[in-house]
N, C-alpha and C positions, 0 to 999 in steps of 0.2 A: 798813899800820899806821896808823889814825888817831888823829890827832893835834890837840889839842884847847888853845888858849889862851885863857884870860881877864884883863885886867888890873883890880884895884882899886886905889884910893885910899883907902888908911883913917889916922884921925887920931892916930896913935900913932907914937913912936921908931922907926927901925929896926930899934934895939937892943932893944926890946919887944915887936916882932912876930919878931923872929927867936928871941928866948929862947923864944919860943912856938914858933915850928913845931918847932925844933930837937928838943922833947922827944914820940918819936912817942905818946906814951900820948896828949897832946892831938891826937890825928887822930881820935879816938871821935867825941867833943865838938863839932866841927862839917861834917866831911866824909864827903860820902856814898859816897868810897871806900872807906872803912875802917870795920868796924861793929865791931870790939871789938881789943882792944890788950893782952896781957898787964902786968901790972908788973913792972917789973925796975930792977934797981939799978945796971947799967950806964949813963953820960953819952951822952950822943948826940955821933958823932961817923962816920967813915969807919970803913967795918967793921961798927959797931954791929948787928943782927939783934935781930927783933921779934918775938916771938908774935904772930899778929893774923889775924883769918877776915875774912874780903872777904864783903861781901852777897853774900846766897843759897846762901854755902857752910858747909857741916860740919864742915868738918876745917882742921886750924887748918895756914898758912899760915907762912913767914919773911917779914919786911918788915923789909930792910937796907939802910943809909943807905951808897949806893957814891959817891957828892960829897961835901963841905963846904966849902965858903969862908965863913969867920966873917962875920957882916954883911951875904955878898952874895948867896949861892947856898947852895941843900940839896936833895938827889935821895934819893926812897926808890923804892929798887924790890920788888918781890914776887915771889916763888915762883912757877915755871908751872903752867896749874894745866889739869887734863887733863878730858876728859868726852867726851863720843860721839863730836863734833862734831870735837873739835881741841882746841888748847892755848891760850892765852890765859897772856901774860905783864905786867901793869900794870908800869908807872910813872909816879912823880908827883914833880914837877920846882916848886923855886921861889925867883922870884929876885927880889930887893929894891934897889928906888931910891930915896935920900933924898929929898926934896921940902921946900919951905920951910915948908910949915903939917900934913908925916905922911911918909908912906912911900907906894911906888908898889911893889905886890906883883901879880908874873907867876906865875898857876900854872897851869902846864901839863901835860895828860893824855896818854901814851902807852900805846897796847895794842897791843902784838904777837901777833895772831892768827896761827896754823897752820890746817891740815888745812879741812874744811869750814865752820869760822869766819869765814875770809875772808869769804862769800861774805854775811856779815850783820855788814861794817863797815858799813855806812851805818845799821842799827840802833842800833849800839854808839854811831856817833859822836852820832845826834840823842838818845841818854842822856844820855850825857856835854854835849849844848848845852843840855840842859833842866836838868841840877842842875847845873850852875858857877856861875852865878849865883844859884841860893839858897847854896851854900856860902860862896861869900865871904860871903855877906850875914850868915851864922850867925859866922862867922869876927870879923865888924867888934863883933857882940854879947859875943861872948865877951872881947875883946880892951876891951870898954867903950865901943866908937864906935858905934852900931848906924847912925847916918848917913852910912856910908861910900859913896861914890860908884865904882858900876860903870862903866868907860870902855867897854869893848868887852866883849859877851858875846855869841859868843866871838869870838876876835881871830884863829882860824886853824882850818884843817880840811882836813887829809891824809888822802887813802885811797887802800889800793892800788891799781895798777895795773888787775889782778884783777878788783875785783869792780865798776869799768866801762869797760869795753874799748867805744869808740864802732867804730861798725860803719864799715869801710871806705867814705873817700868816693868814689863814682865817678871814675873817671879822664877829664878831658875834654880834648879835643885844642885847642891854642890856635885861634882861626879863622885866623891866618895862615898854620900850617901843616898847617890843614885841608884835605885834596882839594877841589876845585870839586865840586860839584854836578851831573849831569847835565842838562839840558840838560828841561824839562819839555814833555810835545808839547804841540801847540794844538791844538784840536779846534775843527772849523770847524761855526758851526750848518747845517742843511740844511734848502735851497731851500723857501719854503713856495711850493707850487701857487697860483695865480691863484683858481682857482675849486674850495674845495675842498667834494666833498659835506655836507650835513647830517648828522651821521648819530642815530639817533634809536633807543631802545632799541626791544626787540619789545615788552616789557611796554608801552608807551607807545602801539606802533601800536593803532588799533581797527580789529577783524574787521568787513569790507563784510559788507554784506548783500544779495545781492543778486535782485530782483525776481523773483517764481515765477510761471511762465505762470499764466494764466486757464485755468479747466477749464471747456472748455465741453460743457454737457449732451449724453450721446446720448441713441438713440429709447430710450423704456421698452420695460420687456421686455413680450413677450408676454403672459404670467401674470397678470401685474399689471392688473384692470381702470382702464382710466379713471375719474377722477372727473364725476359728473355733475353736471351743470348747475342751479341753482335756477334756479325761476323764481319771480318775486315775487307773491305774492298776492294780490288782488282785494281794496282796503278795503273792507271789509261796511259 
C-alpha cells in the first residue's frame, strides 16, 4: 500500500483551512485526486458520501468522510474501483497544526492496491511524489496565500512487501566457525641441468650443401672424329 505524505505551511487560520477542506466540493479546485465533485446539500461531517469521479475514470465514484476532528483531522476515503489489473482503494487524510504566523497542514495519500496492481506500486507512488507538491501549492492559491512554504515533499513512502522482495543474501559462515582450510601442496621447481642443449627450430636450420665430385672426362667415343689441328699461315 503506498503511502504518500507531504507537509505545508500556508498563511491562513486553522479555522480557514479547515472550513476549506472540510467541504469536499472544494477537492475539484485544487487536488489532482479528485477531478469533479457532485453538489449536495449535505454538511460535511463523518458519514457524509460524495459523488465524485477520480481522474481517468467514467463512472462516478462514493467519496465519504470516515474521520472528523473539528480543527484537527479529516479523512475521505473512496470507492474500490475495479479494472483488469486489480482494485485500487484511495484515500486522503489531513491534519492540522497551529503555528504562530498560519497553519502546518499534513496531507497524506493512501492506495490500497489488490490483484496485479501491486505489482505497479512504485508507479503509483512516483505519481503521487510528482503532484503533492503542485497541490498544496494550488491549495495555498485558492486559500489567498499563493506563498506558502513546502517543508518536505514528500515526507514518507510505503510499499508493499510485494512488489520488492530483495533477493536472499548469501549465507556466510563466521571465520571463526569456519573449517580450517586444507592444507595447500607445494610444488617444488625442477632441477635445471648444468649444460642444457640449444635447441633451435628446423625452420631456422639451413640445408648443407654439400660438394659434388668433379666429372672427369672419359675417352670420346669412337664415331666422333677428332678435331683437327690449324696451322697458322705463312704472312704473304
Amino acid at each position: 500500500m503506498p503511502e504518500i505524505s507531504v507537509d505545508v505551511h500556508i498563511n491562513r487560520s486553522v479555522t480557514e483551512v479547515y472550513d476549506f477542506l472540510s467541504d469536499a466540493r472544494n477537492l475539484e479546485l485544487w487536488f489532482s485526486g479528485v477531478h469533479s465533485v457532485a453538489e449536495s446539500a449535505e454538511p460535511a461531517g463523518p458519514g457524509v458520501a460524495h459523488v465524485y469521479r477520480f481522474p481517468g475514470r467514467h463512472r462516478d465514484q462514493l467519496l465519504q468522510c470516515v474521520a472528523y476532528v473539528p480543527g484537527e483531522h479529516l479523512v475521505f476515503r473512496g470507492d474500490r474501483m475495479w479494472n483488469l489489473l486489480g482494485a485500487q482503494t484511495p484515500m486522503y487524510s489531513f491534519t492540522l497544526s497551529p503555528r504562530p504566523r498560519g497553519t502546518l497542514l499534513r496531507l497524506t495519500v493512501q492506495s490500497r492496491l489488490a490483484g496485479a496492481l501491486t505489482l505497479l506500486a512504485p508507479v503509483v507512488a512516483m505519481a503521487w511524489r510528482r503532484d503533492l507538491p503542485r497541490d498544496v501549492r494550488r491549495l495555498g492559491e485558492r486559500l489567498g496565500a499563493p506563498h506558502c512554504h513546502v517543508i518536505s515533499a514528500p515526507r514518507r513512502v510505503r510499499l508493499p512487501i510485494s512488489a520488492f522482495t530483495p533477493a536472499a543474501a548469501p549465507t556466510t559462515v563466521p571465520p571463526a566457525l569456519a573449517p580450517p582450510a586444507p592444507p595447500r601442496p607445494q610444488l617444488r621447481p625442477e632441477p635445471r641441468s648444468a649444460a642444457r642443449p640449444e635447441l633451435r627450430s628446423e625452420a631456422c636450420l639451413e640445408p648443407r650443401l654439400e660438394p659434388r665430385p668433379e666429372a672427369h672426362p672419359g675417352p670420346r667415343p669412337a664415331s666422333v672424329p677428332a678435331a683437327k689441328e690449324r696451322t697458322p699461315r705463312p704472312a704473304a
